[in-house]
C-alpha positions as MATLAB code, in Angstrom:
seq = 'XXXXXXXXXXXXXXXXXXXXXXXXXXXXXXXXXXXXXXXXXXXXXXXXXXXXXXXXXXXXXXXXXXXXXXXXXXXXXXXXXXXXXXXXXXXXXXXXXXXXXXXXXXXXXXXXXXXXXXXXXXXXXXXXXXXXXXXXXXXXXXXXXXXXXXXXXXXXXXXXXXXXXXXXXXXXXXXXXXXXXXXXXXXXXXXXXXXXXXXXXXXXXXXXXXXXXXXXXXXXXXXXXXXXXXXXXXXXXXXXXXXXXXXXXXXXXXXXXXXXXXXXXXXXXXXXXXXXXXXXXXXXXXXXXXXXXXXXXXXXXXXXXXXXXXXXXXXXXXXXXXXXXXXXXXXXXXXXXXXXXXXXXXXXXXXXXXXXXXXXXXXXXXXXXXXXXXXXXXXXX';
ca = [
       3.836  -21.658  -21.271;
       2.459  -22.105  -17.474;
      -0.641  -24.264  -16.970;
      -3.335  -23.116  -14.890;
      -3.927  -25.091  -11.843;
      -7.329  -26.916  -10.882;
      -7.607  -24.148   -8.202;
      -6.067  -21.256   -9.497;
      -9.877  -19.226  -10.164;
     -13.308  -20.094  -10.257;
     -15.961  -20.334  -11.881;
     -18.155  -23.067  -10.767;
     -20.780  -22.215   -7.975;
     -22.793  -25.166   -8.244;
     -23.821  -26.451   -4.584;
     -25.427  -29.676   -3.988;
     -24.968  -30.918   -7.651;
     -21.391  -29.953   -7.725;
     -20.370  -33.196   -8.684;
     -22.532  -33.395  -11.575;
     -21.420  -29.845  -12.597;
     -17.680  -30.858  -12.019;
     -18.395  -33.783  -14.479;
     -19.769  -31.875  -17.137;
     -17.283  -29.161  -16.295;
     -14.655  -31.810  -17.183;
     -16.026  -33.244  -20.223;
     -15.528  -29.553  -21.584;
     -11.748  -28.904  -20.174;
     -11.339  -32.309  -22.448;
     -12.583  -30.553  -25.183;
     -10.861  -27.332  -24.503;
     -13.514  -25.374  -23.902;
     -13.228  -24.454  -20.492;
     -10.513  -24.187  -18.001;
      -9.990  -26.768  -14.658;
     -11.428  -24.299  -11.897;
     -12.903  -26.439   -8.917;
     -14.231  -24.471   -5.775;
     -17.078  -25.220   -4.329;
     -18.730  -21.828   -3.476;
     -21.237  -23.709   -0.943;
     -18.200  -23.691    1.397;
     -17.038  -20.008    0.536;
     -17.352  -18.002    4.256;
     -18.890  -14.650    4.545;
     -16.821  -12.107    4.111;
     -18.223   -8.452    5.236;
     -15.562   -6.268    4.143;
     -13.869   -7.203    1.074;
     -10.343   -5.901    0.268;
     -10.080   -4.217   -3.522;
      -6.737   -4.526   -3.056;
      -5.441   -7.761   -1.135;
      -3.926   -7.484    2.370;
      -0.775   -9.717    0.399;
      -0.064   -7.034   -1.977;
      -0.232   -4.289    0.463;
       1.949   -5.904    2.743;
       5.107   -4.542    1.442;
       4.194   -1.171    2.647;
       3.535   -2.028    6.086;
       4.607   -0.809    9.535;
       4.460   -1.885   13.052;
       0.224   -3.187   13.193;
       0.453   -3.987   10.051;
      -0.523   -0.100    9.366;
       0.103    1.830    6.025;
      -0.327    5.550    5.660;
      -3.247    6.427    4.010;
      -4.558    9.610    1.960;
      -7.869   10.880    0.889;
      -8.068   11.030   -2.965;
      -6.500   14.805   -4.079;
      -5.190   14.722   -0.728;
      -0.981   14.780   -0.536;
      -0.298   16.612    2.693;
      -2.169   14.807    5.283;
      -2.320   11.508    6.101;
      -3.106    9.091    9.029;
      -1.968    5.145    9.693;
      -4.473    2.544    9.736;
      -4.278   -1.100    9.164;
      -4.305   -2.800    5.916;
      -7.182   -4.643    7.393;
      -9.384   -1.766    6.270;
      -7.892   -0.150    3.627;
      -9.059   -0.394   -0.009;
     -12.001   -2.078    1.395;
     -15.550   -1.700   -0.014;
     -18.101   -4.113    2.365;
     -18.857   -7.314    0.580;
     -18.102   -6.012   -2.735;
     -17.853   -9.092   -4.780;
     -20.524  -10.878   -3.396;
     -22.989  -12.358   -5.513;
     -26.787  -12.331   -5.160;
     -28.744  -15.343   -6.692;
     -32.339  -14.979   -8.272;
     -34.135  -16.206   -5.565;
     -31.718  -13.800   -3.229;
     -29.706  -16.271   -2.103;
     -26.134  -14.698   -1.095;
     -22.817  -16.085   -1.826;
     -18.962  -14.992   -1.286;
     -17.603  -17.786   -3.512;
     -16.047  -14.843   -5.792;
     -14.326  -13.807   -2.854;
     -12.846  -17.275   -2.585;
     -11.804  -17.767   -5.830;
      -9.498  -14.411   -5.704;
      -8.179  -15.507   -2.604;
      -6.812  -18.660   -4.500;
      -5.004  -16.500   -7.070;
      -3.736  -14.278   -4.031;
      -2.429  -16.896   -1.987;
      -0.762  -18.324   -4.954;
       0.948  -14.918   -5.790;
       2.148  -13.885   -1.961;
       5.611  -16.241   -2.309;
       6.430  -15.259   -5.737;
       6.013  -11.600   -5.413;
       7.825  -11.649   -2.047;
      10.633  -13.301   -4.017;
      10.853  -10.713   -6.472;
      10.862   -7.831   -4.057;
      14.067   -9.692   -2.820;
      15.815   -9.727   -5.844;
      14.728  -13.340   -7.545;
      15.184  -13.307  -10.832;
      11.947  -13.585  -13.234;
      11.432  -17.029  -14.133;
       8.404  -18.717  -15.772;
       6.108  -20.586  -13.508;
       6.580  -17.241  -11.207;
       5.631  -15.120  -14.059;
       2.899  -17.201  -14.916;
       1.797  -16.855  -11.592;
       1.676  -13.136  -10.807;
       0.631  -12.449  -14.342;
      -3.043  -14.084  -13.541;
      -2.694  -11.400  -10.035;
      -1.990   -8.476  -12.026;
      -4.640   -9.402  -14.626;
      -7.227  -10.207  -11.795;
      -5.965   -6.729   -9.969;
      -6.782   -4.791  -13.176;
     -10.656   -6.367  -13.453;
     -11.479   -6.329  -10.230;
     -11.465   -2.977   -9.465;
     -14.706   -0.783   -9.052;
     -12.706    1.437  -12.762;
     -13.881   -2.048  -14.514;
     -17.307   -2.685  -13.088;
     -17.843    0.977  -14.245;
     -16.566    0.974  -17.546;
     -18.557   -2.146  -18.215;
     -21.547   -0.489  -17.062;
     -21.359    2.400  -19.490;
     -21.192    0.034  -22.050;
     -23.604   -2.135  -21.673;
     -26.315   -0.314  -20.316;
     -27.347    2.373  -23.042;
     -26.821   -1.058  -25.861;
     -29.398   -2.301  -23.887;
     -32.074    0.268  -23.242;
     -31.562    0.968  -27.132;
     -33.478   -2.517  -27.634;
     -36.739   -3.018  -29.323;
     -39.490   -5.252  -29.786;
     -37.602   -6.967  -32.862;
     -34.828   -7.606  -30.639;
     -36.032   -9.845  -27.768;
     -37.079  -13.627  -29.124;
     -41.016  -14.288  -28.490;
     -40.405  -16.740  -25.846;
     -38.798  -13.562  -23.414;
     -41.505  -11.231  -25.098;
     -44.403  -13.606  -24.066;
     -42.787  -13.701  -20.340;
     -42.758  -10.121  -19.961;
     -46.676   -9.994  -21.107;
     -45.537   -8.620  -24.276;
     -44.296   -5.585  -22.486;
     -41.117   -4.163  -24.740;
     -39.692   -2.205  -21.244;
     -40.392   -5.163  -18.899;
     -38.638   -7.419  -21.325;
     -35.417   -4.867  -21.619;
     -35.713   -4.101  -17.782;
     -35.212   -8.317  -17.171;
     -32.268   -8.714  -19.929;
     -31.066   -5.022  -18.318;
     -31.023   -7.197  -14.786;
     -29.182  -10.265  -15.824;
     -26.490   -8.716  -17.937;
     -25.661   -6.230  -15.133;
     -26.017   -8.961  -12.132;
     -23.496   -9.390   -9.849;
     -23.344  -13.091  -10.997;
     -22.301  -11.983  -14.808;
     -20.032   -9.161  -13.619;
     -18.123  -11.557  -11.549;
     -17.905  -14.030  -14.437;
     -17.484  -11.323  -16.688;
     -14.060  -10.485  -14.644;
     -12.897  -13.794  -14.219;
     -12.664  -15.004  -17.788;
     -11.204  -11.477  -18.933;
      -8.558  -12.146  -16.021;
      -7.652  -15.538  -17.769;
      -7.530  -14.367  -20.826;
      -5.335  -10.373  -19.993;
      -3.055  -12.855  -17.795;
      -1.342  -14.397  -21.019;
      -1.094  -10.603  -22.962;
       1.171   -9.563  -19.595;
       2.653  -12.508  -19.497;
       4.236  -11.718  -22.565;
       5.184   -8.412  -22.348;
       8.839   -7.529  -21.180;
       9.250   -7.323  -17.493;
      11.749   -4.786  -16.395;
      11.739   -4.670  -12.141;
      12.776   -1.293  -11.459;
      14.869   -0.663   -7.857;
      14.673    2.475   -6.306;
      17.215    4.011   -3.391;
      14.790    3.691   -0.873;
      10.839    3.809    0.424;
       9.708    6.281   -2.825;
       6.907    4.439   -4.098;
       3.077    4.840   -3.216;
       0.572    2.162   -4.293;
      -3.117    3.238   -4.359;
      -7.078    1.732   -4.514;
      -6.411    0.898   -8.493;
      -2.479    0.615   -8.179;
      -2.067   -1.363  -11.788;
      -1.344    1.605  -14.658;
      -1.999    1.037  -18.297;
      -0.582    3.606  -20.439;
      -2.387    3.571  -23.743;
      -1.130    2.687  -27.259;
      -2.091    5.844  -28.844;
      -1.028    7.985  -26.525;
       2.793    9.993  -26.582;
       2.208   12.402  -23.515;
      -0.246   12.573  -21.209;
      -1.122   14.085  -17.517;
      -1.643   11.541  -15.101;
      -4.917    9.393  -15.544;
      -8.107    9.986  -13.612;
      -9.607    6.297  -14.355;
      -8.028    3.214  -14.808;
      -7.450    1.727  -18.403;
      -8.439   -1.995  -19.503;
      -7.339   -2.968  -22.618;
      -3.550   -4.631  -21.904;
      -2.860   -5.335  -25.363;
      -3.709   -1.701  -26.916;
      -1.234   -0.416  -24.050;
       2.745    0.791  -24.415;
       2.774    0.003  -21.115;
       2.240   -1.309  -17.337;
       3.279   -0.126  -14.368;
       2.586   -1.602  -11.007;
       4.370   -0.524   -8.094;
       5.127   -3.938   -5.607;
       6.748   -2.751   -2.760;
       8.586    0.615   -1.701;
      11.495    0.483   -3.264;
      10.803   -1.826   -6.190;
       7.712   -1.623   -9.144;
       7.548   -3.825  -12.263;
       7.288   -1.761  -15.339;
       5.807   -4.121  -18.816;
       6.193   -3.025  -22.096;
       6.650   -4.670  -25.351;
      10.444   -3.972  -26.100;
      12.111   -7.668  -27.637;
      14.640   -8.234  -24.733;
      14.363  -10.632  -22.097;
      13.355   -9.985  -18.709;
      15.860   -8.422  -16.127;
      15.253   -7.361  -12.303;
      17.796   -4.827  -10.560;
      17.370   -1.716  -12.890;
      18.435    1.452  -11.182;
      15.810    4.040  -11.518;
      15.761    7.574   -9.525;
      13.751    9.535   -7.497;
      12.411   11.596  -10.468;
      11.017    7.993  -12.061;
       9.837    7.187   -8.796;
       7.596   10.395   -8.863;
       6.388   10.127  -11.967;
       5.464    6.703  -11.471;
       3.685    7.808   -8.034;
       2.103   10.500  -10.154;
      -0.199    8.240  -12.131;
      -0.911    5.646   -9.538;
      -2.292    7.875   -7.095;
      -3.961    9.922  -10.343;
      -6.542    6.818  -11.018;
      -7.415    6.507   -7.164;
     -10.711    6.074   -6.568;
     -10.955    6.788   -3.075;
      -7.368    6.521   -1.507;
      -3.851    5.665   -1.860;
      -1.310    4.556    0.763;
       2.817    4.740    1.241;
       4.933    3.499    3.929;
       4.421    5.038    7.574;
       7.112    7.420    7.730;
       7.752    8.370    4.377;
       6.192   11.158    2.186;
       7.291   10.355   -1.638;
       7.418   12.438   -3.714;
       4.504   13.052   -6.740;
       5.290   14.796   -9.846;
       3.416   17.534  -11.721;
       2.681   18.407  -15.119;
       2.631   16.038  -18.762;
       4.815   13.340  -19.152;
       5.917   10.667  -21.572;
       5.744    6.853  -21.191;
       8.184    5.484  -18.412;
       9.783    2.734  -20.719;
      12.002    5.497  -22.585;
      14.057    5.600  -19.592;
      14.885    1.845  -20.637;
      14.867    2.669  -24.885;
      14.490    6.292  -26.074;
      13.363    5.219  -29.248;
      11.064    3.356  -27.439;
       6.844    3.836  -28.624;
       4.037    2.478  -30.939;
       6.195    2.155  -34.024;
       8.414   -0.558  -31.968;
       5.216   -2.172  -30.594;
       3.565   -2.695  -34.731;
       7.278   -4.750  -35.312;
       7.650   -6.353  -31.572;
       7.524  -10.312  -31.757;
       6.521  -10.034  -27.992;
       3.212   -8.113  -29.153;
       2.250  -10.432  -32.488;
       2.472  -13.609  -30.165;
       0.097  -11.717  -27.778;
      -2.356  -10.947  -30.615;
      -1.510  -14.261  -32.019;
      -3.085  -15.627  -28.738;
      -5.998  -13.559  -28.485;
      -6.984  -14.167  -32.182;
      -7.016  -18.011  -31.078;
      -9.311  -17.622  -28.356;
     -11.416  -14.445  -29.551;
     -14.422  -16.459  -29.887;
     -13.969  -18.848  -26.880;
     -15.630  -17.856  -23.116;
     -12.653  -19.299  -21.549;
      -8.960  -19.293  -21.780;
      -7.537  -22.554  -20.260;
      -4.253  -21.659  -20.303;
      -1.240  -19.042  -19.709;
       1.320  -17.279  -22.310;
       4.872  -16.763  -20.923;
       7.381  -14.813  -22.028;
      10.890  -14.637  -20.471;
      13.511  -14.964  -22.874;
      13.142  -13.011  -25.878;
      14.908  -16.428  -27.806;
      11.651  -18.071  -27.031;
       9.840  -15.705  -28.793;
      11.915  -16.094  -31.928;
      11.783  -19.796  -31.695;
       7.708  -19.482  -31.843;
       7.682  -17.119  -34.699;
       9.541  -19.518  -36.772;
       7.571  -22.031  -35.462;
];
């Protein structure tokens, strides 16, 4: 199990009475209720054109300038360098816009905690580390962050929410938020419309379901595959969830969400190298040999899910492969798919762990899985 750090997200934004906050915020991490996250947004600097994808992770692929090759979406013959500084960039995306219009990057700072934190140990990996814990631990919350803060989530979240909220009715509101609206039913839904879809709950909204995804891939079996050379491509939603249900498929337009209904993750991490997460009870291993054809499939459905672009290394084209194809972890277990995940103690401690904290906001806490013995120790347990 790795413990969160006091800096490792955030989620208070509190100003001049930080310290009171902070007090209070403390008082509840001593009676579990919400996890040790202390930046102080008032300090957060302005930041104009916010990376979707962080310069860190990106770095891997570059060149001399710090340059990456870059496509349009549906584009795979033409391509041009340009630095990382503005790729998978989308202006101050996560910026956050107070009531009274005040303006605030602190949700900018907080993922650049998590991102600093992740640089070293994903380096490490892409040199051949093996997977240990505390790493795990670590790039677990940057995967889990990756996946939520992409524009595929804010969407998704959207769709939801919005037409459960125009559906409401008079009976619905309390008098109190009747009364403020003037007793106006569509002035009433318009405000709760505003504050549920505000960048200020969205931003929350993808922090705590980062804390809490971080421990269901932090469980799952990591397999680091190697390839024979630059083959991999990485995109503007590089992190692929391949659905529980689902035998065969073409590649995905839209990026999933739900890590614990998945068979599996794949996230490409440098050229040459991309962890692959599924649910198989083995323990952890880096160095597996995969080929070209993997490596195209795998390119296949990161660059599928794209929203706007997706990069490789400058001088490389790899390759991306057509047509329907089946989840990547038989290539590890051919009998490999959702009857192994109902029976896999790796994926009853993850919904072990997500029963426990169903009805909490916050997660203040980790699950780590490395050694499959630990998982058999628990179960027991």
């Amino acid at each position: 199990m790795a413990k969160l750090g006091r800096n490792d997200l955030c989620h208070c934004n509190s100003g001049k009475k930080y310290k009171k906050c902070c007090l209070d915020r403390d008082r509840e991490i001593e009676r579990g209720e919400k996890p040790a996250f202390t930046i102080d947004g008032s300090k957060s600097p302005a930041v104009e054109n916010g990376h979707i994808v962080p310069r860190m992770y990106q770095k891997a692929w570059e060149a001399q300038g710090r340059k990456v090759a870059v496509h349009g979406k549906d584009d795979a013959t033409s391509c041009r360098p340009r630095s990382t500084k503005s790729v998978a960039t989308r202006g101050p995306y996560y910026r956050r816009i107070r009531p009274k219009g005040e303006q605030l990057d602190d949700t900018e700072k907080s993922l650049s905690v998590i991102e600093d934190k992740a640089a070293g140990p994903i380096l490490r990996l892409i040199g051949g580390d093996e997977i240990e814990a505390e790493a795990k631990g670590i790039v677990a919350q940057f995967f889990a962050v990756q996946i939520f803060r992409s524009p595929a989530f804010f969407e998704q979240r959207e769709e939801i929410i919005r037409p459960a909220l125009e559906a409401l009715e008079a009976d619905h509101f309390k008098p109190q938020v009747l009364a403020e609206s003037g007793g106006n039913v569509a002035t009433a839904r318009e405000k709760v419309i505003s504050g549920y879809l505000s960048s200020t709950q969205g931003h929350m909204t993808m922090l705590r379901y980062a804390v809490k995804v971080a421990s269901v891939l932090g469980l799952m079996r990591w397999q680091l595959l190697r390839f024979a050379g630059p083959e991999l491509a990485y995109s503007d939603h590089p992190v692929v969830l391949w659905p529980l249900d689902l035998s065969s498929s073409a590649p995905f337009q839209r990026q999933g969400l739900g890590p614990i209904e998945t068979l599996e993750i794949r996230v490409p991490i440098a050229p040459d190298a991309a962890i692959l997460m599924n649910w198989i009870d083995l323990d952890d291993v880096v160095g597996v040999q995969a080929s070209s054809t993997a490596a195209a499939e795998v390119n296949a459905f990161t660059i599928g899910q794209c929203e706007k672009e997706w990069m490789h290394q400058v001088g490389s084209e790899p390759g991306i492969a057509q047509g329907t194809f089946k989840p990547l972890s038989r290539l590890i277990d051919p009998s490999y798919g959702k009857q192994a995940v109902t029976t896999s103690l790796r994926h009853a401690l993850a919904g072990k762990f997500f029963k426990e904290i169903l009805g909490r906001k916050f997660a203040n806490h980790v699950e780590v899985l490395v050694h499959i013995e630990e998982a058999l120790a628990r179960s027991s347990a």
